[in-house]
N, C-alpha and C positions, 0 to 999 in steps of 0.2 A: 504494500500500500504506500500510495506516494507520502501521505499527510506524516506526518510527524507527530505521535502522539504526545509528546510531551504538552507541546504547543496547544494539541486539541484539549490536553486535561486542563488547559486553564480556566474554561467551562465546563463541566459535567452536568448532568441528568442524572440523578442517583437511581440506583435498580432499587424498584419497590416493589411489593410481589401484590399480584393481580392487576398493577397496576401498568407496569410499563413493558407489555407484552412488543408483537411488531405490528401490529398497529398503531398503537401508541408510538412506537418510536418514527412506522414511515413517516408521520406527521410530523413531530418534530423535525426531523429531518428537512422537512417542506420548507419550515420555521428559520431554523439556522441551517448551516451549510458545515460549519465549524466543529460547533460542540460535539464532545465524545458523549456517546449515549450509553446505557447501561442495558443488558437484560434485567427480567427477573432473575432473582435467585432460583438456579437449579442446581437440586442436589445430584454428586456425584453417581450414589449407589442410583437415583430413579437410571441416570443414562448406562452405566456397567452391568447394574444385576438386573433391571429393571427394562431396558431394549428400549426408554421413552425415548431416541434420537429424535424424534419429530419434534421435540422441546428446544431442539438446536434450529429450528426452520429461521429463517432471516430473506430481508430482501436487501438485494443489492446496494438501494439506493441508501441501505443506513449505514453503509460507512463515514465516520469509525466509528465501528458499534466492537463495544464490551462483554465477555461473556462471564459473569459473576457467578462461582460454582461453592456450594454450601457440603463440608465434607471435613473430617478427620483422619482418612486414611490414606496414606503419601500413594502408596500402590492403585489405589482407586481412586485418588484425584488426578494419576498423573493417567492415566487412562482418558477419563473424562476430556483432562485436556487435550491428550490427542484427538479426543473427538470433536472437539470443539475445532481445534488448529484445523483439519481437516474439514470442515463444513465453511474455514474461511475466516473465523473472529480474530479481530486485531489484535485482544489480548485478553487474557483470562486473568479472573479476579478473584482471590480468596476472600469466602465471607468471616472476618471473623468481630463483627459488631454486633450480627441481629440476636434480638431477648427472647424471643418469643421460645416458650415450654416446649414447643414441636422440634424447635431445633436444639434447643440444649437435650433434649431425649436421644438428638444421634450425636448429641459430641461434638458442636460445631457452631458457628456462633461466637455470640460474644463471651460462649463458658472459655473459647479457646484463650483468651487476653488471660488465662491459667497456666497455660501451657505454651510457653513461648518457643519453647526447644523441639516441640509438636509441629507446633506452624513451620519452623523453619525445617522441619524435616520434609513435612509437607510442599512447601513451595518448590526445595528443592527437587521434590522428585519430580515437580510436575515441569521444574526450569529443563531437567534432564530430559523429559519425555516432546517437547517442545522447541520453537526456536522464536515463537511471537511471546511480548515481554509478558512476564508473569509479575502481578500486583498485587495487593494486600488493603482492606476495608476493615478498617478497626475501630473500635471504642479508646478511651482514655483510661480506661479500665473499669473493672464490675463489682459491687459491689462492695464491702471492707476495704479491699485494693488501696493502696495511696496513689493517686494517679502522678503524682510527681516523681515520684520512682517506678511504680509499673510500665509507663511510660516510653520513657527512655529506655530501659532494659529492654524492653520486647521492641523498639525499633534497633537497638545495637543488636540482640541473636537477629532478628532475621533478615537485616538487613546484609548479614556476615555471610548469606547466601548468596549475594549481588542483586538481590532484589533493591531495587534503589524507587519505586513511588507506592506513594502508600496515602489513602484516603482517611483521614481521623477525623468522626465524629467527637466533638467536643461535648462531650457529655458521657458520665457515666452509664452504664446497664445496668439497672437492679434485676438480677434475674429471681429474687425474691420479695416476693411483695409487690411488684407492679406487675403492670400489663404490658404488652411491647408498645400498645399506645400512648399509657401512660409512660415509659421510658423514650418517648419521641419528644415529649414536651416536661415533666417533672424533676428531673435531674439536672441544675444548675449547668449552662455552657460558659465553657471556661478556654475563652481565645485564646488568651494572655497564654497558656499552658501550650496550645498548638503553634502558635508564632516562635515560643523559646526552643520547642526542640526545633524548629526552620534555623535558628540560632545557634543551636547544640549540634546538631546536625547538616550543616550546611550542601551538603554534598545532595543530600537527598533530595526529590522530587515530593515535595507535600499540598497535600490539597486537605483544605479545611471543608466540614458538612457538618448541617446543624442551625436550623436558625434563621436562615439566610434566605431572605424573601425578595428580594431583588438587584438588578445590576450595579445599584450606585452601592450598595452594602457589598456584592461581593468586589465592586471595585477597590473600594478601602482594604483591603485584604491583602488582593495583590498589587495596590500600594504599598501596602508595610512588609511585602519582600514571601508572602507564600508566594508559591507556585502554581495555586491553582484551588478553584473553590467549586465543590458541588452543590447543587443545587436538588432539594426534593418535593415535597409537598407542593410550593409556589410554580414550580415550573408545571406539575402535574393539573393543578387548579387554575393558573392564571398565566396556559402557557405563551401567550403572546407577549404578555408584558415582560416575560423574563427572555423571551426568542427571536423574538422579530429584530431589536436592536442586536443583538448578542455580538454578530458578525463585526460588523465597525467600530462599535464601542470596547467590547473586548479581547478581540483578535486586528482590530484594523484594515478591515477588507470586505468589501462587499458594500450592502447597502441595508439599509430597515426593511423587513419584508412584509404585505399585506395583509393580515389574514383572509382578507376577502379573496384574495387573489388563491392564496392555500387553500380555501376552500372549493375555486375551483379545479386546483390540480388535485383535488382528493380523491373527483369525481369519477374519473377512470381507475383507477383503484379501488373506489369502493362498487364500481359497475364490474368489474374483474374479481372478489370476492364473492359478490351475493350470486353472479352470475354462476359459480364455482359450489356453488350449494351452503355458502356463509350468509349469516344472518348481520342485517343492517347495525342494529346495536351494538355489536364487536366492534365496530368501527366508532361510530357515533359517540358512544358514552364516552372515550377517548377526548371527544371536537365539545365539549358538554361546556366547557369553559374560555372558547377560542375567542367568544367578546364579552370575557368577565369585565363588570366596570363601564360597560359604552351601550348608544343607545341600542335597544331590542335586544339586549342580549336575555332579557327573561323569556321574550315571546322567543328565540334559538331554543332555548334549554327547552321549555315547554311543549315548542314541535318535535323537538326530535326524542325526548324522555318521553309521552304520550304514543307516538306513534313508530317505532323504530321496531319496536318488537313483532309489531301488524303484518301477516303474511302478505307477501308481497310487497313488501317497501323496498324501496330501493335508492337511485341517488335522485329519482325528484323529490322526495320527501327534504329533503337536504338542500334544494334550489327551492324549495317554497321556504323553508327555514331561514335560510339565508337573506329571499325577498321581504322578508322582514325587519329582519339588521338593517338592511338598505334603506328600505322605506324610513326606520324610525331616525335613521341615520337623516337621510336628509329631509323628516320633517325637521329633528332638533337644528339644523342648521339654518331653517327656514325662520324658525322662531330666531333666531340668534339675529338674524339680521335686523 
C-alpha cells in the first residue's frame, strides 16, 4: 500500500464492535480519504477454530483499513494474522483495552494490561507470522494497577519486540464493578499520563483515545507533540463533523467533503448490497447521523429508522430522505435572508 501508515494514524476511527462493521467504514471512507479506519474487534479463535473468515470480508475502497484481532494465544493470533495479511489488511491490531466480561472470559482484553510478557509474546509471534506492521490498543491500566508505573513497563516489554505504535486509551478498565459502558465514560482521562510517556518514550508512534469529540481537541494533541489521536463514539455519531474536514485540516491535503455529495456516492453501493440479497438498514443505521446538528437532519433519521427495515427499500428510500435535508436546508437559508 502506497499510504504511509504512520501519517494515516494521525487520525483514527477507533474499532467498536457492532458498530464499525464495512459499511460503516465504506462511508467513512467517502468522508475522509486519509484516516486509518479500524474493524470491529474479531476474535482470533472465531477465525482459526471457528472457519468465520467471512468476518475478514472488506472493500477495497477502505484502505487503510485496520484489522483489530481480540486473543491471548501467540500461536492462534499469529494465525489469525496471517489470515488477515492475506485477505489484504494494512495492519493488525492487538486488543488489549476492551472490559467487557465476554472478553476477559477468553483472556484478552484489557485483563491482558496483567500480562505484559503475554502480549509481547503475542505480538511477537504474530510480527513473525507476518510482514504488515503489527500494533497494540491498550488501556492505562485496570483496575488497582498504578497507571504510572503499569504504564510505562508494558510499553518498554512490548515495545522490546519492535513493535513501535500503540493506541492508549486514557483511562483506566474497571473490569470489576463496571460495565464496559460505564468504563467508556467513569474512569477519570488522564492526558497529562499519555503525552509523558510520548516524552518517556520518544521513539514511539503514540496515538491518544478517549474523550475526544472533535478536530480542534484532537488538534491540540498533536500540537503538544502525540503522534496521532483516535477518534470513537463522535466520529461514529456525528461522522461529518469529525470527516469531512479531516483531510486538510489534519493531514493537509485534499479538500472539506459534502455529505450531501457522500450520500450520493452511497447510492451505488447500497443499490449493489440490497440488490445482493442485503437489507437497507445495514447500511443506513450507519448514515443515521450524517446531518447531526443541521437542518432536516431529524426528518433523515426519521425516514430512514421508520422505513429501512420495509421489504423492498432500497436506495430511493434514501433520495427521499435526503430530499429533505435539502429542502429544510434551503428553507433555513430562505429565512436567513
Amino acid at each position: 500500500m502506497a499510504k504511509d501508515l504512520n501519517t494515516a494514524a494521525r487520525l483514527s476511527v477507533a474499532p467498536m464492535m457492532d458498530w464499525t462493521d464495512r459499511h460503516c467504514r465504506y462511508l467513512h471512507r467517502l468522508l475522509s480519504r486519509e484516516t486509518l479506519l479500524y474493524t470491529e474487534m474479531v476474535t482470533a479463535p472465531a477465525l482459526v477454530r471457528g472457519g468465520a473468515v467471512h468476518l475478514l470480508d472488506f472493500n477495497e475502497e477502505e484502505h487503510p483499513v485496520a484489522l483489530q484481532l481480540g486473543g491471548s494465544d501467540p500461536a492462534e493470533l499469529a494465525q489469525a494474522a496471517k489470515l488477515s495479511e492475506e485477505r489484504g489488511y494494512d495492519e493488525v491490531n492487538l486488543n488489549c483495552g476492551c472490559p467487557s466480561d465476554r472478553v476477559q472470559s477468553g483472556t484478552f482484553g484489557a485483563v491482558l494490561m496483567r500480562q505484559p510478557t503475554l502480549v509481547a509474546d503475542c505480538v511477537k509471534a504474530m510480527q513473525d507470522a507476518v510482514s504488515v506492521e503489527v500494533t497494540v490498543k491498550c488501556r492505562i491500566g485496570v483496575d488497582d494497577q498504578d497507571p504510572h508505573e503499569v504504564l510505562p513497563a508494558f510499553l518498554e516489554e512490548v515495545s522490546a519486540t519492535g513493535c513501535n505504535r500503540f493506541t492508549i486509551h486514557a483511562r483506566k478498565a474497571w473490569l470489576q464493578g463496571l460495565s464496559p459502558k460505564e468504563n467508556r465514560d467513569i474512569p477519570p482521562l488522564d492526558y497529562d499520563l499519555v503525552h509523558a510517556m510520548k516524552a518517556r518514550f520518544p521513539e514511539l508512534h503514540l496515538s491518544l483515545n478517549g474523550g475526544v469529540t472533535s478536530l480542534a481537541e484532537a488538534q491540540v494533541h498533536l500540537d503538544r507533540g502525540l503522534d496521532g489521536v483516535m477518534i470513537g463514539r463522535s466520529a461514529y455519531h456525528q461522522p461529518a463533523d469529525i470527516l469531512c474536514a479531516a483531510d486538510p485540516q489534519i493531514y493537509g491535503t485534499g479538500e472539506v467533503t459534502d455529505p450531501v455529495t457522500v450520500v450520493h456516492q452511497m447510492l451505488p453501493y447500497i443499490e449493489n448490497h440490497v440488490s445482493a440479497g442485503g437489507k437497507l438498514g445495514q447500511v443506513t443505521r450507519h448514515m443515521l447521523g450524517l446531518f447531526a446538528g443541521k437542518p432536516g437532519a431529524r426528518q433523515w433519521r426519521r425516514i430512514l429508522s421508520e422505513n429501512a427495515h420495509k421489504p423492498g427499500a432500497g436506495p430511493d428510500l434514501v433520495v427521499e430522505a435526503l430530499a429533505a435535508v435539502t429542502g429544510a436546508a434551503e428553507a433555513a437559508e430562505r429565512q436567513a435572508v
